[in-house]
C-alpha positions as a LaTeX table, in Angstrom:
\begin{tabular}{lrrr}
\hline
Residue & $x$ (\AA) & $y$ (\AA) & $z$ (\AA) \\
\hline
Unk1 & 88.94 & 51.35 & 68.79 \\
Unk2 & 90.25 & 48.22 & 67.70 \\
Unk3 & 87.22 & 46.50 & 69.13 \\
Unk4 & 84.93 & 49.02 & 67.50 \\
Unk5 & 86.56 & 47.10 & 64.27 \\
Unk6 & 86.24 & 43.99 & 65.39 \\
Unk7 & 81.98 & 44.61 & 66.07 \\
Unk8 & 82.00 & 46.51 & 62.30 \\
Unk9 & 83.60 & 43.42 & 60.87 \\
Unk10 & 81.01 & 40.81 & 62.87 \\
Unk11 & 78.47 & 42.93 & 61.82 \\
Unk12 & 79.35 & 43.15 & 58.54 \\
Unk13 & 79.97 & 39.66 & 57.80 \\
Unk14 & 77.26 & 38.28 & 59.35 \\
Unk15 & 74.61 & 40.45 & 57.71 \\
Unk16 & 73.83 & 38.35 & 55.05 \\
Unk17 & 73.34 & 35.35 & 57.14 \\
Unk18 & 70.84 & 37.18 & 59.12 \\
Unk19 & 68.63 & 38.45 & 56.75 \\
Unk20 & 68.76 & 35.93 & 53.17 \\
Unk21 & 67.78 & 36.68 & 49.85 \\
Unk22 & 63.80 & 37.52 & 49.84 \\
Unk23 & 63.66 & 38.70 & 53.67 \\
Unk24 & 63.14 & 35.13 & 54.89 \\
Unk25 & 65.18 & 33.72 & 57.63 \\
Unk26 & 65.68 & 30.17 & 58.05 \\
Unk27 & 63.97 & 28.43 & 60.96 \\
Unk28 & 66.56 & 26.45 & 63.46 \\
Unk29 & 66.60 & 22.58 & 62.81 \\
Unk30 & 64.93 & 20.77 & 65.67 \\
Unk31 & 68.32 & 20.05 & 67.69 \\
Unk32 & 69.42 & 17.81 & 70.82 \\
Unk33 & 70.46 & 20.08 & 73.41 \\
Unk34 & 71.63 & 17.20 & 75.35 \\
Unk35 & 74.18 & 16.10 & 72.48 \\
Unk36 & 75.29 & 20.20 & 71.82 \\
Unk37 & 76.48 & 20.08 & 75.29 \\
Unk38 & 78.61 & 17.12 & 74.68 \\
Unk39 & 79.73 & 18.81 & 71.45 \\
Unk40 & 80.17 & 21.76 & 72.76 \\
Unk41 & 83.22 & 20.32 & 74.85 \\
Unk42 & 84.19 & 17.54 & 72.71 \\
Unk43 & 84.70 & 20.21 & 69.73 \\
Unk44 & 86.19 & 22.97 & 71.82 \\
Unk45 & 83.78 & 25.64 & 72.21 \\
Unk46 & 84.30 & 26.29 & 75.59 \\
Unk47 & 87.88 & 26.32 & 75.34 \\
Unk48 & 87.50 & 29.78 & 74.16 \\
Unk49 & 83.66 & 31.01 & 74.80 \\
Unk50 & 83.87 & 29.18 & 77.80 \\
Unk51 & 81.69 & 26.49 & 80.26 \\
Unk52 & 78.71 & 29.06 & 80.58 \\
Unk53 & 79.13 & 30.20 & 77.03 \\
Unk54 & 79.99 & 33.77 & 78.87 \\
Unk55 & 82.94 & 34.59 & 76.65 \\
Unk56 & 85.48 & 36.28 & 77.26 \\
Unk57 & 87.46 & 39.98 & 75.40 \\
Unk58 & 90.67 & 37.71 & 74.45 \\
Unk59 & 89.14 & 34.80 & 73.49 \\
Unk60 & 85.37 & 34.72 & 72.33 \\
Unk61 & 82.08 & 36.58 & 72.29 \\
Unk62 & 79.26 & 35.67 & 74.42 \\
Unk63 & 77.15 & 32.54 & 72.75 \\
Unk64 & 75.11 & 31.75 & 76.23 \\
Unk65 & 71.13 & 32.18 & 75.23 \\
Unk66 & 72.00 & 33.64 & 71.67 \\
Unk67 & 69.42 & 35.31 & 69.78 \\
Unk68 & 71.47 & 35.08 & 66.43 \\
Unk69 & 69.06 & 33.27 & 64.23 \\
Unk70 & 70.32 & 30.02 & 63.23 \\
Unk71 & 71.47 & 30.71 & 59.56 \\
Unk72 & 73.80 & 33.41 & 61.30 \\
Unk73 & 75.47 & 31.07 & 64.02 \\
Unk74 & 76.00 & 28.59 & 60.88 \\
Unk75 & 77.24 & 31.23 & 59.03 \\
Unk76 & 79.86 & 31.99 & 61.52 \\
Unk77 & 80.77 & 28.90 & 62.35 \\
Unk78 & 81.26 & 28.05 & 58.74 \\
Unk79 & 83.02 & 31.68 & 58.06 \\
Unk80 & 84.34 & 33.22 & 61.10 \\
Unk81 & 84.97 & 37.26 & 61.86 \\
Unk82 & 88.10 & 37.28 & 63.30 \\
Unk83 & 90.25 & 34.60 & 65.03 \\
Unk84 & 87.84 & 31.56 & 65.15 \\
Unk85 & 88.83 & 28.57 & 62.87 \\
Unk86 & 86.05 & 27.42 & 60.53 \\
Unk87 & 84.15 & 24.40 & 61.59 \\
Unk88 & 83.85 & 22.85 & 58.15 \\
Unk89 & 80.54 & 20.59 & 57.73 \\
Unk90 & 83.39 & 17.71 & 57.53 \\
Unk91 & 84.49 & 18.49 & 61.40 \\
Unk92 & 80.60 & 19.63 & 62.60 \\
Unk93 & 77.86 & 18.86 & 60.63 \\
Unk94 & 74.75 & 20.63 & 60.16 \\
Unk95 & 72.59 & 18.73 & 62.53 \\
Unk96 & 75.83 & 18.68 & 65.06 \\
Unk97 & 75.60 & 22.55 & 64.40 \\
Unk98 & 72.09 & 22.43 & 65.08 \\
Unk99 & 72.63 & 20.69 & 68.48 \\
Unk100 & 74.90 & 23.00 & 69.20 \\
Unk101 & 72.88 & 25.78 & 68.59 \\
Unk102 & 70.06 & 24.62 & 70.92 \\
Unk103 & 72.12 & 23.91 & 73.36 \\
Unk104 & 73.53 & 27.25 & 73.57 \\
Unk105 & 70.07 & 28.67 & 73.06 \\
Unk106 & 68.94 & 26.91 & 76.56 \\
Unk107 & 72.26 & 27.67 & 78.83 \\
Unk108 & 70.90 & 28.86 & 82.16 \\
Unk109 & 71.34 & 32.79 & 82.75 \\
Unk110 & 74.55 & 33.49 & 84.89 \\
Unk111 & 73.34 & 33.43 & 88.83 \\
Unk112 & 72.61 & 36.82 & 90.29 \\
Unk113 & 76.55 & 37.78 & 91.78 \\
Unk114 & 74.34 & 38.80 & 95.44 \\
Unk115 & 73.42 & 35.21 & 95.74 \\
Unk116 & 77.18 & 34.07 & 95.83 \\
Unk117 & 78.68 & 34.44 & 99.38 \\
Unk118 & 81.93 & 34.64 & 98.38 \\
Unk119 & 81.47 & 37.73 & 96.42 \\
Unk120 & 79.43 & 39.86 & 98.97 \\
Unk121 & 81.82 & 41.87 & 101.05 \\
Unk122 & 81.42 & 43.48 & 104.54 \\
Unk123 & 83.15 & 46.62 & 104.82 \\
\hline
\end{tabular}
């Protein structure tokens, strides 16, 4: 239940980020993936959405290969749901964001768990 909240409070609070005034969404800044993967350690992100972006229930949604639109992941990073601080323009600007963003946007899909020896069994 208490994650049902959590989604209905995301949801809710990033609503007006996804869909502004007028119906128009605004396009992502061109961004440096190269320097959003720097940023994304240097500022923390993977301390809690981790190296892959794959998240994690105690610590952080999911970010790898978004499909927020970019006014939405500003939005939350600017006004968080939940336990995230606020990354104020002062500590990541908006073309830092930016890089961020497209670097999340390009984060290889997690490898197929059958092509990892480790994890195939023999019973």
């Amino acid at each position: 239940m208490k994650h049902l909240l959590t989604v209905a409070a995301l949801i809710t609070v990033m609503l007006p980020a996804i869909e502004p005034a007028g119906g128009q969404q605004i396009s992502a800044p061109a961004g440096n993936a190269d320097n959003g993967k720097t940023l994304f350690r240097e500022t923390g992100c993977y301390q809690c959405h981790g190296l892959a972006g794959q998240g994690a229930v105690m610590t952080g949604p999911h970010v790898s290969r978004t499909e927020l639109p970019f006014d939405a992941f500003l939005n939350q990073l600017r006004h968080p749901a939940n336990q995230m601080p606020p990354y104020e323009a002062a500590v990541v600007s908006d073309k830092d964001a930016a890089d961020i963003y497209a670097y999340v946007r390009q984060m290889p899909p997690p490898r197929d768990p059958n092509s990892i020896p480790l994890l195939k069994t023999t019973r």
